[in-house]
Backbone as ProteinMPNN parsed JSONL, in Angstrom:
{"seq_chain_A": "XXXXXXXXXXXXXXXXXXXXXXXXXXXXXXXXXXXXXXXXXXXXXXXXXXXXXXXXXXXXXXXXXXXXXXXXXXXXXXXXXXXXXXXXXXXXXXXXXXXXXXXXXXXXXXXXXXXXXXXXXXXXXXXXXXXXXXXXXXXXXXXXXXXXXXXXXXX", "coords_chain_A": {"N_chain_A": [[5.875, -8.173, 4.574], [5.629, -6.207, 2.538], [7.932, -3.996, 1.494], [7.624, -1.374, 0.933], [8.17, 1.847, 1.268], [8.092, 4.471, 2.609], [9.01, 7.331, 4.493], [7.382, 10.436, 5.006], [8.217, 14.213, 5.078], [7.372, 17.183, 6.613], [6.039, 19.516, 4.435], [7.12, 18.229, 2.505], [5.657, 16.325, 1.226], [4.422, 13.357, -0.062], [5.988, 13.112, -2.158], [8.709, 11.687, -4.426], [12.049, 10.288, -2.87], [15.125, 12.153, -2.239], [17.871, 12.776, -4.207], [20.104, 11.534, -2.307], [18.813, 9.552, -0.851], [18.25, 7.94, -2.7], [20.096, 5.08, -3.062], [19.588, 3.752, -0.99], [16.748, 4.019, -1.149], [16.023, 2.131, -2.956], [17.196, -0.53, -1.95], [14.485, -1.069, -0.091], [13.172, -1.589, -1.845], [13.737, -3.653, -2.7], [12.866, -7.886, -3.725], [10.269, -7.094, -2.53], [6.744, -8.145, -2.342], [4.617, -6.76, -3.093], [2.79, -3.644, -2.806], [1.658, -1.058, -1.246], [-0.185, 2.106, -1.959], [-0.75, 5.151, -1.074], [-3.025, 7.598, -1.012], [-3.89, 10.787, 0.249], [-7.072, 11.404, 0.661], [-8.353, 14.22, 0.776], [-6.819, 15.723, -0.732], [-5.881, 16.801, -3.176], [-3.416, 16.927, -4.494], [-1.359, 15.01, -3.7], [-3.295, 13.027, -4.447], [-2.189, 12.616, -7.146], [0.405, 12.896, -7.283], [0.492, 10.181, -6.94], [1.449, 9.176, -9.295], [4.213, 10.306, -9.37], [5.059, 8.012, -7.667], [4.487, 6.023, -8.386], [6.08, 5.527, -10.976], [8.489, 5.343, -9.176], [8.054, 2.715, -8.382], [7.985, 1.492, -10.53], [10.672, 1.693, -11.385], [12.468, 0.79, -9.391], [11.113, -1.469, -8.359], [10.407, -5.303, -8.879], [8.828, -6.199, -11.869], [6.328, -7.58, -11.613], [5.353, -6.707, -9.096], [2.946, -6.694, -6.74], [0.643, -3.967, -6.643], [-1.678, -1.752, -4.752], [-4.044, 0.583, -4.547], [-4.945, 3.086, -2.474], [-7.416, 5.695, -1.105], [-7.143, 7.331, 1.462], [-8.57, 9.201, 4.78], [-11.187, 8.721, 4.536], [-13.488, 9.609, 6.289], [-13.104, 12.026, 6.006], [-15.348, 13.352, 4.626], [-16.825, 16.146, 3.821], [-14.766, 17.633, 3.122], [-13.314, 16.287, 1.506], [-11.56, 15.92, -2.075], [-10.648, 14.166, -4.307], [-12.759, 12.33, -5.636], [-14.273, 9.158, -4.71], [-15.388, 7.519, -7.158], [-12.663, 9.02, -9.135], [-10.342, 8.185, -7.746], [-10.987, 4.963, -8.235], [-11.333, 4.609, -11.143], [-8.569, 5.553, -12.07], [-7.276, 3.751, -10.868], [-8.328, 1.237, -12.079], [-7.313, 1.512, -14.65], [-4.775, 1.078, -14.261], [-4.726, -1.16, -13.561], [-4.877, -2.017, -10.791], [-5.641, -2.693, -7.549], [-8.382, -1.237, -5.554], [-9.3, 0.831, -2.748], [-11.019, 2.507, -0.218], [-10.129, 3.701, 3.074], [-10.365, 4.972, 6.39], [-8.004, 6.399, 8.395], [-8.499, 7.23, 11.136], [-10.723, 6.311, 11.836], [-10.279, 3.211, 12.082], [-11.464, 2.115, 9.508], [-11.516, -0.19, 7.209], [-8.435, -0.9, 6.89], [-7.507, -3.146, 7.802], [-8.66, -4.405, 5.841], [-7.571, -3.734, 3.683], [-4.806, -4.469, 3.567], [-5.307, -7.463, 3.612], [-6.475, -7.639, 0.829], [-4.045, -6.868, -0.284], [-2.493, -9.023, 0.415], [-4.03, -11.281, -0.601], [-3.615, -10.864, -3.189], [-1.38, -11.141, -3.206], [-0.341, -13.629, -2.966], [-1.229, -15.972, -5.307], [0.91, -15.202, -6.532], [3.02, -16.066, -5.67], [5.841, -18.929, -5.488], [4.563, -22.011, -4.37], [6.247, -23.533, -3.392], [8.137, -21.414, -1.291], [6.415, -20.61, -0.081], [6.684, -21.52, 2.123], [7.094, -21.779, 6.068], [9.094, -20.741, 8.514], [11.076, -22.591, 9.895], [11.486, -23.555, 7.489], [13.292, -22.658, 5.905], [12.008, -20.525, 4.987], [9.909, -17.381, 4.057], [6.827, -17.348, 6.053], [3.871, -17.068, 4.457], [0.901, -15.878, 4.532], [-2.924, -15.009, 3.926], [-3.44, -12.344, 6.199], [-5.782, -13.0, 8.946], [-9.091, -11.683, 9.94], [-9.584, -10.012, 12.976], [-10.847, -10.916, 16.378], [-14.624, -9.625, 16.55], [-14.494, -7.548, 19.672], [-11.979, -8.086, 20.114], [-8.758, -7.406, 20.606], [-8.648, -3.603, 20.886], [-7.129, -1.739, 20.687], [-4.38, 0.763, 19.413], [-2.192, 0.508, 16.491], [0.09, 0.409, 17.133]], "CA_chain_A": [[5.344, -8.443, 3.261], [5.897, -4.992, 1.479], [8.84, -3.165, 1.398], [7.483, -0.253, -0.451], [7.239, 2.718, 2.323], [8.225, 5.913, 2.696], [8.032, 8.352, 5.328], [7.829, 12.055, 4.894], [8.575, 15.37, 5.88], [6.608, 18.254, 6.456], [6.578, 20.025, 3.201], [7.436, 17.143, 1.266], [4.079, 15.314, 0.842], [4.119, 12.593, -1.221], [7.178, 13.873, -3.258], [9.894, 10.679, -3.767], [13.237, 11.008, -2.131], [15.907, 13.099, -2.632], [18.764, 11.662, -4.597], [21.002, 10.908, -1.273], [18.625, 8.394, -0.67], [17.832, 6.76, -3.733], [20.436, 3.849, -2.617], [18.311, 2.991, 0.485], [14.921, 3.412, -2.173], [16.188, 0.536, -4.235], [16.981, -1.364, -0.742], [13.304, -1.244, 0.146], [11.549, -2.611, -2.841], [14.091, -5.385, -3.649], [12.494, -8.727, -3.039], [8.703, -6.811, -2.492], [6.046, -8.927, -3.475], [3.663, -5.961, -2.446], [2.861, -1.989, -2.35], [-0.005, -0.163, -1.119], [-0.026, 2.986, -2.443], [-1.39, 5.467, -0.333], [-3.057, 9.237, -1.228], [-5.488, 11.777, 1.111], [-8.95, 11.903, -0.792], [-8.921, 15.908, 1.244], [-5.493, 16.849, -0.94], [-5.656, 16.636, -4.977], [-1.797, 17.029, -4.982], [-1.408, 13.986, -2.796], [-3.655, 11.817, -5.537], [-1.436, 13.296, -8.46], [1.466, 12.265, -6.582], [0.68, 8.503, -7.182], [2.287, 9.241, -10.536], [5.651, 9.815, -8.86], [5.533, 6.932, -6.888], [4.485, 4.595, -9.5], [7.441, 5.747, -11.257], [9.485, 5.056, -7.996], [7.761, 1.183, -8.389], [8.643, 0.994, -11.815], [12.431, 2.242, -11.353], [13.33, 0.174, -8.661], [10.479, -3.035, -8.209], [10.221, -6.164, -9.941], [8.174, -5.56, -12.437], [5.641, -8.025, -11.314], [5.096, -6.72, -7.871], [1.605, -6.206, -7.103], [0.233, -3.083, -6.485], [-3.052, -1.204, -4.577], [-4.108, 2.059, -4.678], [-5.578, 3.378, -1.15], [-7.429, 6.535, -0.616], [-7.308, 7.811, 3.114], [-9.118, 9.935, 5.285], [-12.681, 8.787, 4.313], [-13.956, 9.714, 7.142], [-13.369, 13.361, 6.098], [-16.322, 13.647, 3.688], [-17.018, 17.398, 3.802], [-13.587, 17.992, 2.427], [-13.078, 15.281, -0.451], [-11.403, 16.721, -2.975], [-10.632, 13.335, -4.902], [-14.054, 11.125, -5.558], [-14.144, 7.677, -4.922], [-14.979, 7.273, -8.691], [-11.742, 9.511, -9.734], [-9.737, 6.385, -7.353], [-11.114, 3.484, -8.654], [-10.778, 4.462, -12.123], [-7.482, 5.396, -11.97], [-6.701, 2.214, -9.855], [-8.861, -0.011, -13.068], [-6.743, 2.103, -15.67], [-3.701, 0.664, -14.083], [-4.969, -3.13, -13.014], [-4.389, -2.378, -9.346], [-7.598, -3.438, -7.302], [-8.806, 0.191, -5.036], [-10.217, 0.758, -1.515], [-10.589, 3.703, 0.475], [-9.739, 3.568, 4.018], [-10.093, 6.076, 7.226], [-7.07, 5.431, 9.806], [-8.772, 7.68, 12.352], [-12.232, 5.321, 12.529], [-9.701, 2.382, 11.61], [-12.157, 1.706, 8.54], [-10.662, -0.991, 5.705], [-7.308, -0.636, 7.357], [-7.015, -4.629, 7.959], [-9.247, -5.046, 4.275], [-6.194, -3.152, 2.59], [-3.474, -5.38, 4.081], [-5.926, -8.531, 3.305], [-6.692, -7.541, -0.487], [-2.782, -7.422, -0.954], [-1.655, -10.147, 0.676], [-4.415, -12.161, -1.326], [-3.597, -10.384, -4.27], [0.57, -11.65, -3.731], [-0.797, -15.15, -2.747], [-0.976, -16.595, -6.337], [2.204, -15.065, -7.689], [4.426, -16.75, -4.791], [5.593, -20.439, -5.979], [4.352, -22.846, -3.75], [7.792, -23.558, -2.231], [8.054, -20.253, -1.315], [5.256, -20.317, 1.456], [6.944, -22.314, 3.468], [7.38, -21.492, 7.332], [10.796, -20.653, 8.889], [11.636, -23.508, 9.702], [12.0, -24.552, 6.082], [14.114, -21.84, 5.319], [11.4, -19.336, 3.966], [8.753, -16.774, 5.49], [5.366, -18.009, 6.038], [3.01, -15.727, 3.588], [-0.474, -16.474, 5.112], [-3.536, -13.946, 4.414], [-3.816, -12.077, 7.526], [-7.325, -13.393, 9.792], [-10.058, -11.042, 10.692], [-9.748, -9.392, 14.239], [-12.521, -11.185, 16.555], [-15.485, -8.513, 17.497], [-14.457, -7.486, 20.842], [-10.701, -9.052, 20.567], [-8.001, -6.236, 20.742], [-9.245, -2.109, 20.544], [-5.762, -0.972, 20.828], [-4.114, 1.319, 17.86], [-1.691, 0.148, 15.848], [1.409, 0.632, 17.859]], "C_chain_A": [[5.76, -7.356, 2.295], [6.889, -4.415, 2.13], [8.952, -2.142, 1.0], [7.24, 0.802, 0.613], [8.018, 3.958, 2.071], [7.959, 6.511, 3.95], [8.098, 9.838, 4.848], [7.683, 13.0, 5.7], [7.735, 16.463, 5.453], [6.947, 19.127, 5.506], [7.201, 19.479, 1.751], [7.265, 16.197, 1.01], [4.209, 14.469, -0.058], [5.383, 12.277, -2.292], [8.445, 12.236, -3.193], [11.066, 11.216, -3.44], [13.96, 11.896, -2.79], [17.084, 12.029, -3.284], [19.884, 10.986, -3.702], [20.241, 9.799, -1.072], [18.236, 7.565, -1.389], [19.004, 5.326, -3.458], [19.42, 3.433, -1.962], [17.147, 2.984, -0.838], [15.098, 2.313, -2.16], [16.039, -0.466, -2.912], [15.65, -1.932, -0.468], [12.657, -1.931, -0.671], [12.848, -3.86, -3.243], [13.674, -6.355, -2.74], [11.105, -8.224, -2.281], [7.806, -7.579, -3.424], [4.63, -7.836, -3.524], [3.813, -4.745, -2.095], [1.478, -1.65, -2.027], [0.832, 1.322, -1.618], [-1.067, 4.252, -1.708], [-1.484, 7.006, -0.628], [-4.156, 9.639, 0.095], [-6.308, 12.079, 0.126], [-8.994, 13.395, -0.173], [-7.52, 16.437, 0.424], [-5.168, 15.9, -2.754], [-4.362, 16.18, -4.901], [-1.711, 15.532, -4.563], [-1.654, 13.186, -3.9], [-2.408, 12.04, -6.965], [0.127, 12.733, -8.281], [2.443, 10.872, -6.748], [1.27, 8.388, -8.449], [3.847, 9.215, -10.351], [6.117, 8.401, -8.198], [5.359, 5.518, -7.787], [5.639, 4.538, -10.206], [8.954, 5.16, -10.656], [9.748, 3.531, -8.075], [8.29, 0.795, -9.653], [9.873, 0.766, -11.952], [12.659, 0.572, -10.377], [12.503, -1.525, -8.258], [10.529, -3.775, -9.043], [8.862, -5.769, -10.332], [6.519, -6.266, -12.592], [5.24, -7.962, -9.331], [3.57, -6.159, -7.666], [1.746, -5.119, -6.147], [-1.218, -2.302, -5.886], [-3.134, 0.403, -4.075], [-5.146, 2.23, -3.57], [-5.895, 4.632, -1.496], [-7.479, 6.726, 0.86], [-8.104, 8.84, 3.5], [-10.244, 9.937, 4.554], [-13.468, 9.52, 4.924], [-14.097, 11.431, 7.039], [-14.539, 14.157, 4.556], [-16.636, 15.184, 2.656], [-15.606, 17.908, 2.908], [-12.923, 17.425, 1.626], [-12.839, 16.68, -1.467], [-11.25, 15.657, -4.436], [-11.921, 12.136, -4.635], [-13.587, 10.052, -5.676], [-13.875, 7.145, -6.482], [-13.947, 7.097, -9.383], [-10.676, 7.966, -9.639], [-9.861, 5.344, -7.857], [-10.813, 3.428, -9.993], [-9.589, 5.003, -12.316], [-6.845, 4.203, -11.946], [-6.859, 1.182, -11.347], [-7.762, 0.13, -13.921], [-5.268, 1.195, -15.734], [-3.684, -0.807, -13.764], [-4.94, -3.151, -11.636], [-6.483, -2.525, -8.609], [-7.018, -1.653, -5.591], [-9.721, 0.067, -3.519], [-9.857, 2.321, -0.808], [-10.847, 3.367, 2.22], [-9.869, 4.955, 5.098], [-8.735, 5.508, 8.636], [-7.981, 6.009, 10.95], [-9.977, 6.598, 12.995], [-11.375, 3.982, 12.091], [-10.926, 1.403, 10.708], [-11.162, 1.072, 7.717], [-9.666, -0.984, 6.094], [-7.009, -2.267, 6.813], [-7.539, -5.066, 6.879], [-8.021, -4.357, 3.131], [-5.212, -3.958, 2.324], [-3.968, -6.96, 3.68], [-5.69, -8.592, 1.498], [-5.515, -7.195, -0.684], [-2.406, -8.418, -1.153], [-2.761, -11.567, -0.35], [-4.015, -11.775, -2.736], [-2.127, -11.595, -4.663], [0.421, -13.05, -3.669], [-0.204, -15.989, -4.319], [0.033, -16.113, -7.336], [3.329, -15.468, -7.092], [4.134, -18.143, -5.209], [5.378, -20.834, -4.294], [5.543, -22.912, -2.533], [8.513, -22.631, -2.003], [7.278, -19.69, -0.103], [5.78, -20.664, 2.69], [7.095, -21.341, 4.567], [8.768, -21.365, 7.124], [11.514, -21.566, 8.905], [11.846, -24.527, 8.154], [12.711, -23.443, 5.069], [13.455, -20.412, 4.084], [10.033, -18.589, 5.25], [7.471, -17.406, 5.163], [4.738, -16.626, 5.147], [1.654, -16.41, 3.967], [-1.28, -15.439, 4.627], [-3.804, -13.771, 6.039], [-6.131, -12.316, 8.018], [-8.149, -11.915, 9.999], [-9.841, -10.878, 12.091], [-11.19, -9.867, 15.115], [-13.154, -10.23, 17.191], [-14.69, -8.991, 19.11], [-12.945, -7.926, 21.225], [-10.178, -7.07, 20.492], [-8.349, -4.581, 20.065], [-8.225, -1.293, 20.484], [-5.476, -0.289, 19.313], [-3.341, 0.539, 17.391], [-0.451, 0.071, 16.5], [1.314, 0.511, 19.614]], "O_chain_A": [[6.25, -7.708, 1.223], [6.796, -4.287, 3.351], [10.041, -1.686, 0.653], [6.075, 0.805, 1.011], [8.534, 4.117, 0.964], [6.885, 6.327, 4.522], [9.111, 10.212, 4.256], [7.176, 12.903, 6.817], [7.41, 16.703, 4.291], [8.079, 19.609, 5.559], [7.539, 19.913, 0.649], [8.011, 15.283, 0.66], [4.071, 14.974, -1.172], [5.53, 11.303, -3.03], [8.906, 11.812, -2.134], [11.288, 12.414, -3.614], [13.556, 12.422, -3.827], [17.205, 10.839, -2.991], [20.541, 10.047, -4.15], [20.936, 8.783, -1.082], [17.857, 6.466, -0.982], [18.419, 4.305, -3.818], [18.465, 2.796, -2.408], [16.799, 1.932, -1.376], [14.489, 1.48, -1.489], [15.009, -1.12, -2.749], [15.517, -3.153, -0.559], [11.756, -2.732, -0.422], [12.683, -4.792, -4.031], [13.797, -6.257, -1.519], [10.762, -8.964, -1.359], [7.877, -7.721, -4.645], [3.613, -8.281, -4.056], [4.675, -4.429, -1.274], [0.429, -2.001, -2.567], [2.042, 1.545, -1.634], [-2.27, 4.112, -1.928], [-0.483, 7.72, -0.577], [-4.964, 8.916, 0.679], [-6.26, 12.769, -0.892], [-9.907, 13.994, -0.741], [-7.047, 17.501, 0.822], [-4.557, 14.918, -3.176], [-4.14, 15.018, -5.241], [-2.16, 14.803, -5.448], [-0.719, 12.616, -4.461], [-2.025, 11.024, -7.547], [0.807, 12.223, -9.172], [3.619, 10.509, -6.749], [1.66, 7.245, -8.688], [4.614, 8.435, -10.915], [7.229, 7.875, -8.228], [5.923, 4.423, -7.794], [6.296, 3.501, -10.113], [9.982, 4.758, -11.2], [10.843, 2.979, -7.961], [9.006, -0.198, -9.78], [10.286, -0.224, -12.555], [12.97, -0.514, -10.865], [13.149, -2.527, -7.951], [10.696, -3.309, -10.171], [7.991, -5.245, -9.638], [5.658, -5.805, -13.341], [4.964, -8.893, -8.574], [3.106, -5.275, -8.386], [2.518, -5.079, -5.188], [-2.044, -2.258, -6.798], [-2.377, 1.096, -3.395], [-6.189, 1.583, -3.664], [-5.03, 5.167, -2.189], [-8.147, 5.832, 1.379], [-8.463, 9.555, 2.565], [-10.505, 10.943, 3.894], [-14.254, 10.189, 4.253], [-14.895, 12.081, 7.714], [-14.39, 15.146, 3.838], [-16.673, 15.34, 1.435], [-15.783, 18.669, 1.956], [-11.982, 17.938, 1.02], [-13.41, 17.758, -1.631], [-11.616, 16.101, -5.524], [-11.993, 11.319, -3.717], [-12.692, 9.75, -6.464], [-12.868, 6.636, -6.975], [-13.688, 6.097, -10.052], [-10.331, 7.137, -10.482], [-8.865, 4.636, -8.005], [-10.133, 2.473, -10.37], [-9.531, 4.779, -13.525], [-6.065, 3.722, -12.768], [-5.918, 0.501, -11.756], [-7.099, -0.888, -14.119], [-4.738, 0.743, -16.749], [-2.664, -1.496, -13.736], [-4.972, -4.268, -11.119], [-7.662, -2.48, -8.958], [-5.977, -1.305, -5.033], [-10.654, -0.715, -3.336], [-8.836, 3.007, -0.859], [-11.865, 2.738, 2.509], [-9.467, 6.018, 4.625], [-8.708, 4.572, 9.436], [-8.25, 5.173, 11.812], [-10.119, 6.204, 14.153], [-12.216, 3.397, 11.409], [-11.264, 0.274, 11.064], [-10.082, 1.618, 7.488], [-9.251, -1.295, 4.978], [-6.462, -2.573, 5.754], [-7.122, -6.182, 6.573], [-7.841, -4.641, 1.947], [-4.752, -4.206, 1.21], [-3.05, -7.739, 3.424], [-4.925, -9.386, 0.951], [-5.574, -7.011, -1.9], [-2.035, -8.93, -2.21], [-2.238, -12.624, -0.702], [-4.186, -12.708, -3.521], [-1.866, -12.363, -5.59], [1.152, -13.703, -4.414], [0.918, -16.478, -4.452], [0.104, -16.409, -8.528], [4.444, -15.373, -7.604], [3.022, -18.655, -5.339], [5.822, -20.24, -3.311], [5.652, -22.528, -1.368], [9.667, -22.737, -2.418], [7.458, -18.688, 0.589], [5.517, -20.321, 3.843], [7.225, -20.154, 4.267], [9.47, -21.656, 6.155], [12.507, -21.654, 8.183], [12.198, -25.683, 7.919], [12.677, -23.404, 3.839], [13.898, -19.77, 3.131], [9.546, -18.877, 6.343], [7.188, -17.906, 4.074], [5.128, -15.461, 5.234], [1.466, -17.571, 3.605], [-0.589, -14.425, 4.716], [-4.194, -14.602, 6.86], [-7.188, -11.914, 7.532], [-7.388, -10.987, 10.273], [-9.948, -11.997, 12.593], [-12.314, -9.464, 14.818], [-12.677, -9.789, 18.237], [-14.414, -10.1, 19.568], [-12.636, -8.114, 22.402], [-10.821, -6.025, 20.392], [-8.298, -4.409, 18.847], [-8.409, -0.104, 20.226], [-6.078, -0.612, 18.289], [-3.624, -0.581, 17.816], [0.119, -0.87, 15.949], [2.324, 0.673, 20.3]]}, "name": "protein", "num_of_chains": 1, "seq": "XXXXXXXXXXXXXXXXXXXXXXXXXXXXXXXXXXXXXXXXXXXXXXXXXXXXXXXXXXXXXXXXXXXXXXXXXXXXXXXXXXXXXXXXXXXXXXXXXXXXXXXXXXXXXXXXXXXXXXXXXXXXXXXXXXXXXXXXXXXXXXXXXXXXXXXXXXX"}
């Protein structure tokens, strides 16, 4: 569904690429109907960040690709440095719809990936949904996990 990722390198948090790989960038978001946008609520810089990367979405996405703004590491309370509040209005400021998420207690994880994919729902035409076999990918919202069905991580 999203093409919008990144990984990084120790020491170079958040930061977008270097200009060797701005080819590959562009690669990634063409044909994205979908970004999460992802900061640490325990690292200011991190939230501040989302300014580069929106930048990154602007440069190289269609300019109707939707967008959500994640904080992470809920779960680390004691060390919030970015308030929920700060997130959401940010997130309003910009139209993107806001959730905060812990990966470690896999909190909102699968409500992140939901509240995109419903988000991209009504901006894909119709004939557009189709299955494989009709020469397109299926775009479904992803189901709920049943209590007690798979406890495994992510990988």
């Amino acid at each position: 569904m999203s093409n919008c990722r990144y990984g990084t390198l120790p020491g170079k948090r958040g930061k977008p690429p270097s200009s060797r790989f701005k080819t590959i960038t562009a690669t990634y978001y063409k044909g994205a109907h979908g970004c999460i946008l992802v900061y640490d609520i325990t690292d200011r810089q991190s939230f501040q960040d989302i300014e580069n990367w929106l930048g990154e979405v602007r440069q190289h996405a269609s300019p109707n690709i939707v967008k959500i703004l994640v904080g992470n590491k809920s779960d680390l309370k004691e060390q919030r440095q970015v308030s929920y509040q700060e997130g959401k209005e940010f997130a309003d400021s910009l139209g993107m719809q806001f959730l905060e998420t812990s990966a470690k207690e896999k909190m909102n994880i699968d409500e992140a990936f939901i509240t995109l994919t419903k988000a991209i729902l009504p901006t894909v035409p119709e004939n557009k949904r189709g299955g494989a076999d009709q020469g397109g990918d299926t775009i479904r919202p992803p189901t709920r996990p049943t209590p007690g069905g798979n406890k495994k991580g992510c990988c």
